[in-house]
Backbone as ProteinMPNN parsed JSONL, in Angstrom:
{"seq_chain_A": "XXXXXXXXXXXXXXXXXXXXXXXXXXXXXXXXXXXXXXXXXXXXXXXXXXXXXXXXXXXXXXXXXXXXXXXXXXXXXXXXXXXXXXXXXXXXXXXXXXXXXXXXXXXXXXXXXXXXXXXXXXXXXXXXXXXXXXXXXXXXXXXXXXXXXXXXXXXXXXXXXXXXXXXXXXXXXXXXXXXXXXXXXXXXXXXXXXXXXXXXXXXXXXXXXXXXXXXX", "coords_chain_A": {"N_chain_A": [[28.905, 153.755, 61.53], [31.47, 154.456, 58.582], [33.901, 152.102, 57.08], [35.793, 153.506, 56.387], [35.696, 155.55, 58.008], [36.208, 154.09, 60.544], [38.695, 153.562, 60.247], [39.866, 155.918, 60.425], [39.638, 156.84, 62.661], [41.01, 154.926, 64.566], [43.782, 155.018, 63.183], [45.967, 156.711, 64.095], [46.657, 155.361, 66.874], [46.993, 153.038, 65.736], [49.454, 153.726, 64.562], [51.433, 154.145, 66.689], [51.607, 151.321, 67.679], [54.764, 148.781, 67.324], [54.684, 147.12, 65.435], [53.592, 145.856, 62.54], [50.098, 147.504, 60.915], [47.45, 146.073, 59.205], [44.847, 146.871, 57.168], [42.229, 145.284, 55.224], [40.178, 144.498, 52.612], [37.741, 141.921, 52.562], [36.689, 140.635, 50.249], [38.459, 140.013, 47.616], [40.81, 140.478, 48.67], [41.705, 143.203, 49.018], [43.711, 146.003, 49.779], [43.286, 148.594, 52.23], [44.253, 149.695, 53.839], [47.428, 150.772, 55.3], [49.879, 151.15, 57.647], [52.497, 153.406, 58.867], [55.036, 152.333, 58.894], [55.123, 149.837, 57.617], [54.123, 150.354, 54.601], [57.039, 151.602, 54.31], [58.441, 149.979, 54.082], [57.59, 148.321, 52.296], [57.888, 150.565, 50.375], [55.946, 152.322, 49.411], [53.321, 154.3, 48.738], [50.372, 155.006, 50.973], [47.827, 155.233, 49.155], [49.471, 154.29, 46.149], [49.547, 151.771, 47.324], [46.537, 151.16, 47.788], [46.088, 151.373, 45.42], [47.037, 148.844, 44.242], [45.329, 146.896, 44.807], [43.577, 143.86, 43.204], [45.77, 142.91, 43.096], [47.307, 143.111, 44.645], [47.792, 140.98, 46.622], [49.036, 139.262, 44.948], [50.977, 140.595, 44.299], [53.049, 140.526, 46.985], [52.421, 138.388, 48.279], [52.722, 134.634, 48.769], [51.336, 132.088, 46.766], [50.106, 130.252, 48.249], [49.92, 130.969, 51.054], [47.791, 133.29, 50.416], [45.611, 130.943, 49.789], [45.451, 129.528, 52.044], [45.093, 131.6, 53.425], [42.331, 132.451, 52.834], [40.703, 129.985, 53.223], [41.465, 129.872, 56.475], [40.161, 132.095, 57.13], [37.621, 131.476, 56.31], [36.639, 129.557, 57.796], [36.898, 130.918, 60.392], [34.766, 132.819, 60.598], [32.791, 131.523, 60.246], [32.71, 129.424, 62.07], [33.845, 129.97, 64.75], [32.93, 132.475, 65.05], [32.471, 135.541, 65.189], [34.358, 138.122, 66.413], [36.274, 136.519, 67.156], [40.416, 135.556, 66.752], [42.427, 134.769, 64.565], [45.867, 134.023, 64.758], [48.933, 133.271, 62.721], [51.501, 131.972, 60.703], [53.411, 133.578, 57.92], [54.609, 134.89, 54.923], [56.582, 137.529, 53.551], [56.876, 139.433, 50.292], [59.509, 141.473, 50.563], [61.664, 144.09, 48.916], [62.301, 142.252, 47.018], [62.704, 139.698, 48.365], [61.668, 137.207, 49.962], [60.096, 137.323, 53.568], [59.64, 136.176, 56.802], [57.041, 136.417, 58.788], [54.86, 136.874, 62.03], [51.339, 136.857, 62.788], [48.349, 138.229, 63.768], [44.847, 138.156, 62.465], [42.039, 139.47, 62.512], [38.19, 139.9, 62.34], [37.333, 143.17, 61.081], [35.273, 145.119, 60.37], [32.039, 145.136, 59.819], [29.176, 144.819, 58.186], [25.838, 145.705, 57.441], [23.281, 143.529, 58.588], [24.673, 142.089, 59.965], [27.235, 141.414, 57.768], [30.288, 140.178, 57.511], [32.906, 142.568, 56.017], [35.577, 143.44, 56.495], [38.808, 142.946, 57.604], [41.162, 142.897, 60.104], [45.304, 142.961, 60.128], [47.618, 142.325, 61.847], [51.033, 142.366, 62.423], [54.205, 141.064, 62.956], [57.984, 141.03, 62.299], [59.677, 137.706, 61.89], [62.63, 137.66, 61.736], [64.645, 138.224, 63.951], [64.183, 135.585, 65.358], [65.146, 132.74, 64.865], [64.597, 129.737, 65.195], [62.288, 129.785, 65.581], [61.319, 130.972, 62.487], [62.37, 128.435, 61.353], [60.822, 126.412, 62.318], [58.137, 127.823, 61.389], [58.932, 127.301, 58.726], [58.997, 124.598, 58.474], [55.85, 123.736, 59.359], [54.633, 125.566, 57.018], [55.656, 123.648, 54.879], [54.623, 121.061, 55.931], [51.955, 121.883, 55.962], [51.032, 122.439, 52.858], [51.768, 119.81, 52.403], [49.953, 117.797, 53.423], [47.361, 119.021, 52.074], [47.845, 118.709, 49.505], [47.848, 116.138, 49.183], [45.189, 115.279, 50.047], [43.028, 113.918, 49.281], [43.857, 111.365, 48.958], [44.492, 110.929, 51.757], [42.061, 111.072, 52.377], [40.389, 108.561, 51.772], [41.086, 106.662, 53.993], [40.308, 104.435, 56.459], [38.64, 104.736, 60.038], [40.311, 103.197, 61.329], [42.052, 102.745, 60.159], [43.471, 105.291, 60.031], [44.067, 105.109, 62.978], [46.423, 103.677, 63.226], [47.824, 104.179, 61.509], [48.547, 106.764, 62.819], [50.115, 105.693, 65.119], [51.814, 104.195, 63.81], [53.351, 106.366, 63.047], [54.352, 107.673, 65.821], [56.458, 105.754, 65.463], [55.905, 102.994, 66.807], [56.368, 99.48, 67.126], [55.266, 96.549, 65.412], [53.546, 94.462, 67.304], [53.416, 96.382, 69.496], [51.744, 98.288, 68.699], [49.631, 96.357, 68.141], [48.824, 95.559, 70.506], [47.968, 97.935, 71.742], [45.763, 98.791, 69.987], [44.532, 96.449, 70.213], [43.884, 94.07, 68.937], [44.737, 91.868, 66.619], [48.612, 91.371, 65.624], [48.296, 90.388, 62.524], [46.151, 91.899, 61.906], [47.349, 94.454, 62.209], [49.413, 94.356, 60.74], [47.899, 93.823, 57.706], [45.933, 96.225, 57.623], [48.346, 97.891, 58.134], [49.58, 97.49, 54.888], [47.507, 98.222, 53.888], [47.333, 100.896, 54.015], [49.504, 101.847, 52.982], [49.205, 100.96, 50.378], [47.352, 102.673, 49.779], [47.886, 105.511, 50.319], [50.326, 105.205, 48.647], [52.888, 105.064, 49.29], [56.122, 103.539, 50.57], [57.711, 102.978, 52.699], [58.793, 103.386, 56.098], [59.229, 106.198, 56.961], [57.791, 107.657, 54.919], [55.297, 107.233, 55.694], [55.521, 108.274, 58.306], [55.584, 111.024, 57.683], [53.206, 111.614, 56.628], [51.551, 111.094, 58.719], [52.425, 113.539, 60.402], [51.903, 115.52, 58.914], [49.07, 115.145, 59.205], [48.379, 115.755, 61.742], [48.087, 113.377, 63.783], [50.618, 112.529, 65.381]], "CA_chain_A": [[30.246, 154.231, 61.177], [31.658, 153.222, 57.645], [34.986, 151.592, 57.683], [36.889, 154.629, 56.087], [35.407, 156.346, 59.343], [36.406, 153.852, 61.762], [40.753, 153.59, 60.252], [40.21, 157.465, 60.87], [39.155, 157.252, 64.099], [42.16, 154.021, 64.995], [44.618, 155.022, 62.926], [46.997, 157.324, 65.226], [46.839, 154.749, 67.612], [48.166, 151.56, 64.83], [50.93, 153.985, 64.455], [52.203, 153.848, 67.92], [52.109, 150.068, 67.869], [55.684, 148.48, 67.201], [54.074, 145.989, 64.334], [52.274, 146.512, 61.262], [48.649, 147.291, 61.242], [46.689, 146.37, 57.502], [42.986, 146.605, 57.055], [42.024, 144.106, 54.054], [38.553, 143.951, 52.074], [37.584, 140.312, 52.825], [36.48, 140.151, 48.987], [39.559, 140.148, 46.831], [41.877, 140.681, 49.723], [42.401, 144.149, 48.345], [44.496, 146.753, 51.037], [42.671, 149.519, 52.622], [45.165, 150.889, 55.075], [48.319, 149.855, 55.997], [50.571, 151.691, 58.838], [53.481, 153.943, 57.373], [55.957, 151.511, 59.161], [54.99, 148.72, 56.351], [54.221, 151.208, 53.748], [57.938, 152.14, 54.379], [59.336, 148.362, 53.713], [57.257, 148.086, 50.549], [58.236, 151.546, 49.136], [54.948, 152.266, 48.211], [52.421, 155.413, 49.367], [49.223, 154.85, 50.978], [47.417, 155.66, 47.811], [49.961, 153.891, 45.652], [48.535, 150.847, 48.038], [45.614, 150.872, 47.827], [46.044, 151.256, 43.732], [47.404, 147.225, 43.61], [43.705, 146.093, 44.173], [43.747, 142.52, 43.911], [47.055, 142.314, 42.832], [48.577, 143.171, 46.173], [47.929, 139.486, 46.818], [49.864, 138.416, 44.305], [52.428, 140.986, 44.212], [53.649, 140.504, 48.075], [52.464, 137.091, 49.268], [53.445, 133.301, 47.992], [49.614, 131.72, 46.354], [49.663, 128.888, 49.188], [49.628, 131.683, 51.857], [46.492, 133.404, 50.326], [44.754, 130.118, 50.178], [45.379, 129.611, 53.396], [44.525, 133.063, 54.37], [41.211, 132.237, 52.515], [40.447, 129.404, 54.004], [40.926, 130.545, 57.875], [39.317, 132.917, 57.847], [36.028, 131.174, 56.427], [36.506, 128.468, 59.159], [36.958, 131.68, 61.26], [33.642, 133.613, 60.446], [31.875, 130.534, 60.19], [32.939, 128.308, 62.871], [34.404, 130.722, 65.55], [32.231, 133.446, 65.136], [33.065, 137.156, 63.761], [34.676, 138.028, 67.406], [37.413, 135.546, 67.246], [41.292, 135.892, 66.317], [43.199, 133.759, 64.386], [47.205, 133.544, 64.899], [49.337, 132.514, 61.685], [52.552, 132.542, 59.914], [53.395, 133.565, 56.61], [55.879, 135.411, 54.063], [56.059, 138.757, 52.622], [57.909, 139.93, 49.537], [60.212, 142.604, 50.699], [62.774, 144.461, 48.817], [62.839, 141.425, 46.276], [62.93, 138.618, 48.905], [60.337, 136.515, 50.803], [60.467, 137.462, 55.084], [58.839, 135.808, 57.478], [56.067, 137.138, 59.527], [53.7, 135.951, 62.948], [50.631, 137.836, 62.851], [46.953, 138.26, 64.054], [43.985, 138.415, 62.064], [40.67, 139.42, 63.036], [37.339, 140.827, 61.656], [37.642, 144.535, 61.666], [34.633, 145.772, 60.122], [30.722, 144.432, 59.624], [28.341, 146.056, 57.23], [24.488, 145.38, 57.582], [22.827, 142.162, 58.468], [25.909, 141.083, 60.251], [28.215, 140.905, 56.702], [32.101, 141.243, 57.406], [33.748, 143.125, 55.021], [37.262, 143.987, 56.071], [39.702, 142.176, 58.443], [42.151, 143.811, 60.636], [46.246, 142.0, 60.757], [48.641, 143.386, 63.152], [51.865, 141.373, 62.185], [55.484, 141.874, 63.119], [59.133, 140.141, 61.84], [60.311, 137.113, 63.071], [63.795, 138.03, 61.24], [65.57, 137.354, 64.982], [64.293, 134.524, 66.322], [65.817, 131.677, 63.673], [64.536, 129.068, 65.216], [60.427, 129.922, 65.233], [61.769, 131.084, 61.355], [62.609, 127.438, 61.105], [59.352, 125.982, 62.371], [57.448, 128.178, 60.314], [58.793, 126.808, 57.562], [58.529, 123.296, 58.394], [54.666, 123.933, 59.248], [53.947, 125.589, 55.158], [55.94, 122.434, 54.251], [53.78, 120.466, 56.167], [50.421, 122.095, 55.051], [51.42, 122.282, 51.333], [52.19, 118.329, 51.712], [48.801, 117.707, 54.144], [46.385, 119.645, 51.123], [48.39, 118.266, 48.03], [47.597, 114.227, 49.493], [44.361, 114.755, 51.254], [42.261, 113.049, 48.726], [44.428, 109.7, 49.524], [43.866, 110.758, 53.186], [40.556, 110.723, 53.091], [40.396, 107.317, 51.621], [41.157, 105.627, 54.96], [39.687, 104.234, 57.477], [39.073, 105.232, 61.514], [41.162, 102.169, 61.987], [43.819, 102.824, 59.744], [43.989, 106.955, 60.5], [44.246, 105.112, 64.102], [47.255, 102.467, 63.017], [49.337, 105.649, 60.788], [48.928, 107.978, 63.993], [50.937, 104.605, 66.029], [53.271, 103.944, 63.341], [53.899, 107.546, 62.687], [55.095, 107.545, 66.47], [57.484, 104.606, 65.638], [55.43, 101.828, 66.828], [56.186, 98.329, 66.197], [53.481, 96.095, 65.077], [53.523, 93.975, 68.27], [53.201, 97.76, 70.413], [50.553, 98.729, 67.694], [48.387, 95.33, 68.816], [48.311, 95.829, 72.062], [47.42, 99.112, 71.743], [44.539, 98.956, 69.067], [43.332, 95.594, 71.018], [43.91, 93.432, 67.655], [45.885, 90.774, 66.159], [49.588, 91.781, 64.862], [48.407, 90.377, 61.509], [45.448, 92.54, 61.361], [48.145, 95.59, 62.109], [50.024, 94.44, 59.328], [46.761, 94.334, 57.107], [45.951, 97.758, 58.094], [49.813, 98.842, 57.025], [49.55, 96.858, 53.927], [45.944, 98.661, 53.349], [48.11, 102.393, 54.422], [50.667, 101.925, 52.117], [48.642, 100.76, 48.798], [46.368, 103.682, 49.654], [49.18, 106.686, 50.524], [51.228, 104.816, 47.915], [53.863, 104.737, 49.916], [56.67, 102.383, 50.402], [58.857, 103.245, 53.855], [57.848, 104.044, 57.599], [59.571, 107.373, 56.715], [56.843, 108.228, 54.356], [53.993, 106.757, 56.483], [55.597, 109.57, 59.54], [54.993, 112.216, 56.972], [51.338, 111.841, 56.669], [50.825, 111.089, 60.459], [52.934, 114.564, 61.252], [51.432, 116.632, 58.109], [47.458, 115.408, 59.717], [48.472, 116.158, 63.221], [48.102, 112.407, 64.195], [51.811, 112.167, 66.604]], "C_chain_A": [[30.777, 153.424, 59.992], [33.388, 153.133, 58.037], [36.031, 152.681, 57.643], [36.5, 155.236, 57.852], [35.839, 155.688, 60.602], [38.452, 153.779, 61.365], [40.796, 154.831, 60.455], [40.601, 157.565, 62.068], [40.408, 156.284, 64.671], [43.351, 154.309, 64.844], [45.998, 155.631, 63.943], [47.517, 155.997, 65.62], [47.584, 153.17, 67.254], [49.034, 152.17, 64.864], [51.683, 153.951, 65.424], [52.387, 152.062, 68.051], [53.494, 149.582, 66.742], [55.468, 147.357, 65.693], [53.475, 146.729, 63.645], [50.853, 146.146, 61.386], [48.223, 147.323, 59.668], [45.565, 145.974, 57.755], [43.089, 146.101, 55.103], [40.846, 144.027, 53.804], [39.045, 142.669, 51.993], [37.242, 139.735, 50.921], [37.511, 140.863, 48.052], [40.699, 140.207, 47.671], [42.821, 142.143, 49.521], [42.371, 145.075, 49.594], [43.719, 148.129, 50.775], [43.316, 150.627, 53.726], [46.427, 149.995, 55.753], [49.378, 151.146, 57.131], [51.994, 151.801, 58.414], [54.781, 153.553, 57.904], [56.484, 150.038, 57.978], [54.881, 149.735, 55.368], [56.096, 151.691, 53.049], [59.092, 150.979, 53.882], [58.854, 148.379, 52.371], [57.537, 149.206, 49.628], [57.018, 151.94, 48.596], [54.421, 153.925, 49.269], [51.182, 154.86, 49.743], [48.738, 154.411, 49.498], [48.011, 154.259, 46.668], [49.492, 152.093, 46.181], [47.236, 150.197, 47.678], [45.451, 150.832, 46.088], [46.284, 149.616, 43.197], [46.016, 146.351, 44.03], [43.897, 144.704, 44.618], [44.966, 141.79, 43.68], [47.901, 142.798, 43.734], [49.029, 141.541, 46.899], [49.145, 138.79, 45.984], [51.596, 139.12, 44.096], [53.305, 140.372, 45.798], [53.385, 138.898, 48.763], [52.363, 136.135, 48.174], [51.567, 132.886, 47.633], [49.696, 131.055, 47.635], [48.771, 129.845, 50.568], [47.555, 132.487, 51.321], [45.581, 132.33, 50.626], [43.915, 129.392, 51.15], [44.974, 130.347, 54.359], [42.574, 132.348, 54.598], [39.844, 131.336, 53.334], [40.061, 129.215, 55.912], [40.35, 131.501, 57.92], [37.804, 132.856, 56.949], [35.731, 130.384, 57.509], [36.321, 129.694, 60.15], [35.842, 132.173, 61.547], [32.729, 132.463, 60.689], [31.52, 129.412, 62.048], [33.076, 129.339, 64.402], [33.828, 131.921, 66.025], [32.922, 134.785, 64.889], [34.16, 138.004, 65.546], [36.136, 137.178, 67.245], [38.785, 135.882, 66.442], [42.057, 134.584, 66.024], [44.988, 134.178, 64.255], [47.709, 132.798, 63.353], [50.723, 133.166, 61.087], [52.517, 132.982, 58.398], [54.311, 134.879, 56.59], [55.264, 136.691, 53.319], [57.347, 139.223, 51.828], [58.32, 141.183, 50.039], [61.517, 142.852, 50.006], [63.517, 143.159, 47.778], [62.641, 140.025, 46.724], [61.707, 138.261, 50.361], [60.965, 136.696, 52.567], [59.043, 137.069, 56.076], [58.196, 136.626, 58.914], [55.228, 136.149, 60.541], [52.676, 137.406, 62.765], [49.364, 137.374, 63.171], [46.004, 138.79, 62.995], [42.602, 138.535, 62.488], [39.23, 139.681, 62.199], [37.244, 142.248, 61.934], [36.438, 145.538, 61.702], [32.861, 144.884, 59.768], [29.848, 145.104, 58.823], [26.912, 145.505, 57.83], [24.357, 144.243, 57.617], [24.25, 141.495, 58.698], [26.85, 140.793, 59.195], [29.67, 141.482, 56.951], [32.335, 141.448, 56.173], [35.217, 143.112, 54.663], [37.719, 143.324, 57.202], [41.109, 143.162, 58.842], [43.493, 142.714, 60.777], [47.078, 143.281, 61.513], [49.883, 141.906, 62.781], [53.488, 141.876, 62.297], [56.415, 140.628, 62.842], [59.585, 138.986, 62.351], [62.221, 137.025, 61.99], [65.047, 137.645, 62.349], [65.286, 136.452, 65.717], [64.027, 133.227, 65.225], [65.06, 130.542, 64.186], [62.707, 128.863, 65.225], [60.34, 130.313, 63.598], [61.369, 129.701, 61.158], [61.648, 126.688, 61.347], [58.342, 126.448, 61.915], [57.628, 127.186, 58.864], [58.433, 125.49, 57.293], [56.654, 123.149, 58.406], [54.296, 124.268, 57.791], [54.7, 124.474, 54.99], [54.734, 120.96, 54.322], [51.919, 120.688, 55.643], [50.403, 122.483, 53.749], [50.901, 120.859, 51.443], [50.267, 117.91, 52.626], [47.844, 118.269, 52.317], [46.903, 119.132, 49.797], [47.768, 116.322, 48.233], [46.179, 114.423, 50.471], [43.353, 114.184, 50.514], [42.671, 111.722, 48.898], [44.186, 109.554, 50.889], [42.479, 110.361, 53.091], [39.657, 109.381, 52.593], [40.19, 106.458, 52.543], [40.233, 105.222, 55.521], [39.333, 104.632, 58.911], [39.926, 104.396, 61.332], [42.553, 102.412, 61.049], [44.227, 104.169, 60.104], [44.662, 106.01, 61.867], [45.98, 104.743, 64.101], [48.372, 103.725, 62.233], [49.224, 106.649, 62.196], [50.367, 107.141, 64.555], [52.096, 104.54, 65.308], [53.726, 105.522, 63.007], [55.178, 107.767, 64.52], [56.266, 106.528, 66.929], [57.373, 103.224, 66.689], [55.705, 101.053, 66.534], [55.361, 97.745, 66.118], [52.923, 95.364, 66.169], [52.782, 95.185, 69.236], [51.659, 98.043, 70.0], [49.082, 97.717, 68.076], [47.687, 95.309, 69.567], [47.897, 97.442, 72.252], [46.205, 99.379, 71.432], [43.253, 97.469, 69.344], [43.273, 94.541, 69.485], [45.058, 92.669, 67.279], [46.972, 91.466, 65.335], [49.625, 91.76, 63.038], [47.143, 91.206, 61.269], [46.205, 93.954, 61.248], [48.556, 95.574, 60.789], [48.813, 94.814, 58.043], [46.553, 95.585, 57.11], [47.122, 98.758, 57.378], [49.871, 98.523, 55.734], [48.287, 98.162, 53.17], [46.902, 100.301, 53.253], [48.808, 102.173, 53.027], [50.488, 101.879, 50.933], [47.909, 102.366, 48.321], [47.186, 104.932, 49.472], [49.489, 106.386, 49.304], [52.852, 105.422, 48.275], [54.926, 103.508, 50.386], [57.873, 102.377, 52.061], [58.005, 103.694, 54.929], [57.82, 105.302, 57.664], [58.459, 108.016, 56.268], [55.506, 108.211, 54.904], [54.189, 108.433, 57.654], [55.266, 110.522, 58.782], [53.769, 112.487, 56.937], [50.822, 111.903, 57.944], [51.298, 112.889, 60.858], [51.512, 115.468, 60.373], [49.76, 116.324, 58.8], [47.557, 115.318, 61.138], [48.063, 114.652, 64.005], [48.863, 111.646, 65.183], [51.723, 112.784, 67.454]], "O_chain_A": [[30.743, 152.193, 59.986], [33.996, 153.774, 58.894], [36.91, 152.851, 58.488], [37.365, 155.178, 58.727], [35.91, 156.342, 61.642], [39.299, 153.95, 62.242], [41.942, 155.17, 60.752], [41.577, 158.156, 62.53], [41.043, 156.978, 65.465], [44.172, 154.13, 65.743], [46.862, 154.884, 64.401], [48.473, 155.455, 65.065], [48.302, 152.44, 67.938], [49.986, 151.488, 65.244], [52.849, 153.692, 65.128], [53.421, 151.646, 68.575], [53.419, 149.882, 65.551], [56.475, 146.978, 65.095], [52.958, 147.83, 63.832], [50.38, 145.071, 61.757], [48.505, 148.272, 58.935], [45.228, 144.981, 58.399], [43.781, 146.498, 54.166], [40.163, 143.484, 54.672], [40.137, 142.252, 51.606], [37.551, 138.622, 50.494], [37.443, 142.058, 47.763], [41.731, 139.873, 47.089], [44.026, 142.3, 49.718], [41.412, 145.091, 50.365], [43.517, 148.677, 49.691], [43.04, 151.737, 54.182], [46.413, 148.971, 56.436], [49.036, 152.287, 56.818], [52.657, 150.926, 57.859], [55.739, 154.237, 57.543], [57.559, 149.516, 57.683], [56.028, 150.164, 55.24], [56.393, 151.984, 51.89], [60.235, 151.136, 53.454], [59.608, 148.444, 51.4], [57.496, 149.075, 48.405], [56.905, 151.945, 47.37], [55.038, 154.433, 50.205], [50.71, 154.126, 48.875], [49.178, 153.463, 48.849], [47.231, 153.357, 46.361], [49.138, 151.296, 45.311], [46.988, 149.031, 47.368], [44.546, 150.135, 45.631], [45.887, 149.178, 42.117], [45.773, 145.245, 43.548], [44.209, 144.294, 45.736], [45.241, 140.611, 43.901], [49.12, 142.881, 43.583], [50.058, 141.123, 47.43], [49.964, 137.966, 46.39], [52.711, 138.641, 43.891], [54.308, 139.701, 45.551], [54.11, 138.396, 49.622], [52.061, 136.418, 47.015], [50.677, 133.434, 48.283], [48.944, 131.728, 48.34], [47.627, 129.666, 50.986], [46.477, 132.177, 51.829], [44.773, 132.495, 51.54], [42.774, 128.945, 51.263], [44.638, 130.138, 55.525], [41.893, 132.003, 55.563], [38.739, 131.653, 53.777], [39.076, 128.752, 56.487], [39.927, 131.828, 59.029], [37.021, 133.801, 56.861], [34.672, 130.492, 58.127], [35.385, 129.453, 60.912], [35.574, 132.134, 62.747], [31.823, 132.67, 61.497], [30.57, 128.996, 62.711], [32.081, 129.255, 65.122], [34.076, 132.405, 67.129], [34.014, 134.835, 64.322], [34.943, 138.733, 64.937], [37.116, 137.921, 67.304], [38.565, 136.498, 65.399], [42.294, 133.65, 66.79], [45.149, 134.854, 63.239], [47.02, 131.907, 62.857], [51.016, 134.358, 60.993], [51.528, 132.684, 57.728], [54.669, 135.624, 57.502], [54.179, 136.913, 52.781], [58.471, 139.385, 52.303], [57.478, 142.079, 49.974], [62.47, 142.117, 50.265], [64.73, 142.984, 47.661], [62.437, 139.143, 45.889], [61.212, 138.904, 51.287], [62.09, 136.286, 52.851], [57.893, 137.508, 56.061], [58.806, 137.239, 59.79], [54.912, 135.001, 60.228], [53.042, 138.575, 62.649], [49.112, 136.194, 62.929], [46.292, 139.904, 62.559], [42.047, 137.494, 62.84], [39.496, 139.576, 61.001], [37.059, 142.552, 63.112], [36.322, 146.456, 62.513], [33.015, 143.721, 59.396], [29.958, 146.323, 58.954], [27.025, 144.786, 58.823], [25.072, 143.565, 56.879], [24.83, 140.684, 57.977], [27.52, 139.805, 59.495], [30.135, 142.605, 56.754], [32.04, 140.656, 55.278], [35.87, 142.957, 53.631], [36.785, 143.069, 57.963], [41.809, 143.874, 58.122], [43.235, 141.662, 61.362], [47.082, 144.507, 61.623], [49.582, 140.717, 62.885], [53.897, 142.919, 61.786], [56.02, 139.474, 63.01], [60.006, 139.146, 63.496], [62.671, 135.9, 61.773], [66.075, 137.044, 62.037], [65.933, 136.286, 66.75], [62.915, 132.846, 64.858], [64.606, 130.084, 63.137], [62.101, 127.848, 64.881], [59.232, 130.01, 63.155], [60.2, 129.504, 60.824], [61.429, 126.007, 60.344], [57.382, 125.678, 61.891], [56.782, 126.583, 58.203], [57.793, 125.112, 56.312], [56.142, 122.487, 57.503], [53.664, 123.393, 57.199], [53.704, 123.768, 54.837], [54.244, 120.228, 53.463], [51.066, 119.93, 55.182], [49.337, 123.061, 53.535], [49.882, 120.521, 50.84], [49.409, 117.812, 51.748], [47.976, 117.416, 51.439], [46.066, 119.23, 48.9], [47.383, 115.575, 47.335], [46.084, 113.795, 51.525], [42.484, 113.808, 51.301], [41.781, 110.876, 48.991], [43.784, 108.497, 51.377], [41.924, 109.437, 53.686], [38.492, 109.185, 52.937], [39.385, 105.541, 52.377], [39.13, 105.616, 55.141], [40.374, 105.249, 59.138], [40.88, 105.087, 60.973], [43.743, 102.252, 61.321], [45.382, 104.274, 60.515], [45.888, 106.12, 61.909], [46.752, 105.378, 64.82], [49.542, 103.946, 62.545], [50.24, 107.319, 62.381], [51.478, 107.668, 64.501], [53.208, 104.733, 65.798], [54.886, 105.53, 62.598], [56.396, 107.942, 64.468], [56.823, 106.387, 68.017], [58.302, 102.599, 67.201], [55.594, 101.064, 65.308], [54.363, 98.154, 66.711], [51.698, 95.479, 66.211], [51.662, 94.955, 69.693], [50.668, 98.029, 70.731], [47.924, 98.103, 68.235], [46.468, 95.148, 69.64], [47.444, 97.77, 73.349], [45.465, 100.022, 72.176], [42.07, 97.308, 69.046], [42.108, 94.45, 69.098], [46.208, 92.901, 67.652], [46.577, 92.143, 64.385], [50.33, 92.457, 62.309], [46.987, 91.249, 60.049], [45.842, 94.687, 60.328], [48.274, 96.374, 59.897], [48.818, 95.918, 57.498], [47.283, 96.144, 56.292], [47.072, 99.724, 56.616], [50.341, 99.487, 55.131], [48.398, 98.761, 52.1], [47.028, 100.718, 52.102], [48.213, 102.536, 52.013], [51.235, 102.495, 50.173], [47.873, 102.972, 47.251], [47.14, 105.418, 48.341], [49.025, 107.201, 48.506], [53.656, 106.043, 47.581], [54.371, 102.423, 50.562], [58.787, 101.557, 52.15], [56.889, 104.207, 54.844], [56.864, 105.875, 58.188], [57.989, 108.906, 56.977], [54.67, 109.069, 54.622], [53.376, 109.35, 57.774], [54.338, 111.13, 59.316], [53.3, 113.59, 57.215], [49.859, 112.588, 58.286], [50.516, 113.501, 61.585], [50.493, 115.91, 60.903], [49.123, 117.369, 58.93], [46.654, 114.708, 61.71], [47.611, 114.916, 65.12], [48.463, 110.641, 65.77], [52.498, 112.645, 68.4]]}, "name": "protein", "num_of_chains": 1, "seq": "XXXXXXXXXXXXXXXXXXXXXXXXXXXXXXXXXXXXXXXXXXXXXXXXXXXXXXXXXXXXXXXXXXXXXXXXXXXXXXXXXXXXXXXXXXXXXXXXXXXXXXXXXXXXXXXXXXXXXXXXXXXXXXXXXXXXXXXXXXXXXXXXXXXXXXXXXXXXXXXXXXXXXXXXXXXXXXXXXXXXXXXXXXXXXXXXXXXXXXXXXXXXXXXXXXXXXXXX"}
């Protein structure tokens, strides 16, 4: 069955769901079918759709988000296997202005010799619930600032990743000792070593790196 043959055979049935359904070639991220509920936000026609190619990417979503798309879902295919669904936020230009979205991504379609092609999302508004809004955004803040500094991350040490997880949870260096089984002045060492390396100068900035690499 090719893929045009299987959104034939689904489609009806995306239109009864309350969310948007888009099928996506995996190479270029160019739109193959979207569900005439979204169609109806972007103003556009099927057709007219599927005409923005690989510039649907760039017309409707922020670059970070693609990258990010990009990225999960090679960890996804790779790691997880072609079966597996990944969960994720992200923003869509509507009507002029960026709106936040939760949505599912999957693999939708496989060609020969096991090769995905196309990826199925199913994604609906979070427009009323302000406060998952608001943790969205802190999360892209956080993985912006995580991927912009991870060449200084990956500088460290186990022992210092260990020593920024501690002080990220507001550790003092005494707490931090007895914790890590080590002398207070090797803690300090350690923060001394953090801080040249980050180039950082405050505990403030140290919690940033522990939150943005999931370390608290």
């Amino acid at each position: 069955m090719t893929v045009e043959e299987k959104i034939s055979t689904f489609s009806e049935e995306f239109e009864k769901l309350p969310g948007i359904t888009v099928i996506n070639e995996i190479e270029g991220f160019k739109p193959l079918f979207m569900t005439s509920n979204g169609l109806e936000l972007l103003g556009l026609t099927l057709n007219e759709l599927i005409a923005t190619k690989e510039n649907y990417q760039h017309i409707y979503f922020k670059s970070n988000y693609i990258r990010d798309y990009l990225e999960s879902l090679e960890s996804l295919i790779e790691l997880e296997g072609l079966d597996e669904t990944y969960t994720f936020f992200h923003q869509v230009k509507i009507q002029g202005s960026f709106q936040w979205y939760a949505a599912s991504i999957k693999i939708f379609h496989i060609e020969a010799h096991f090769q995905p092609t196309h990826t199925i999302t199913y994604a609906v508004p979070l427009k009323d619930f302000e406060w998952t809004i608001k943790r969205a955004e802190r999360l892209m803040e956080e993985t912006d600032f995580a991927r912009k500094n991870l060449e200084k991350y990956g500088k460290l040490t186990p022992r210092e990743i260990e020593t920024l997880g501690l002080a990220g949870k507001g550790m003092r260096t005494n707490e931090m000792a007895e914790r890590l089984n080590i002398s207070s002045d090797t803690v300090n060492s350690h923060l001394k070593s953090l801080r040249k390396k980050l180039e950082v100068a405050n505990s403030f900035e140290l919690q940033e790196y522990a939150r943005a690499y999931d370390l608290m």
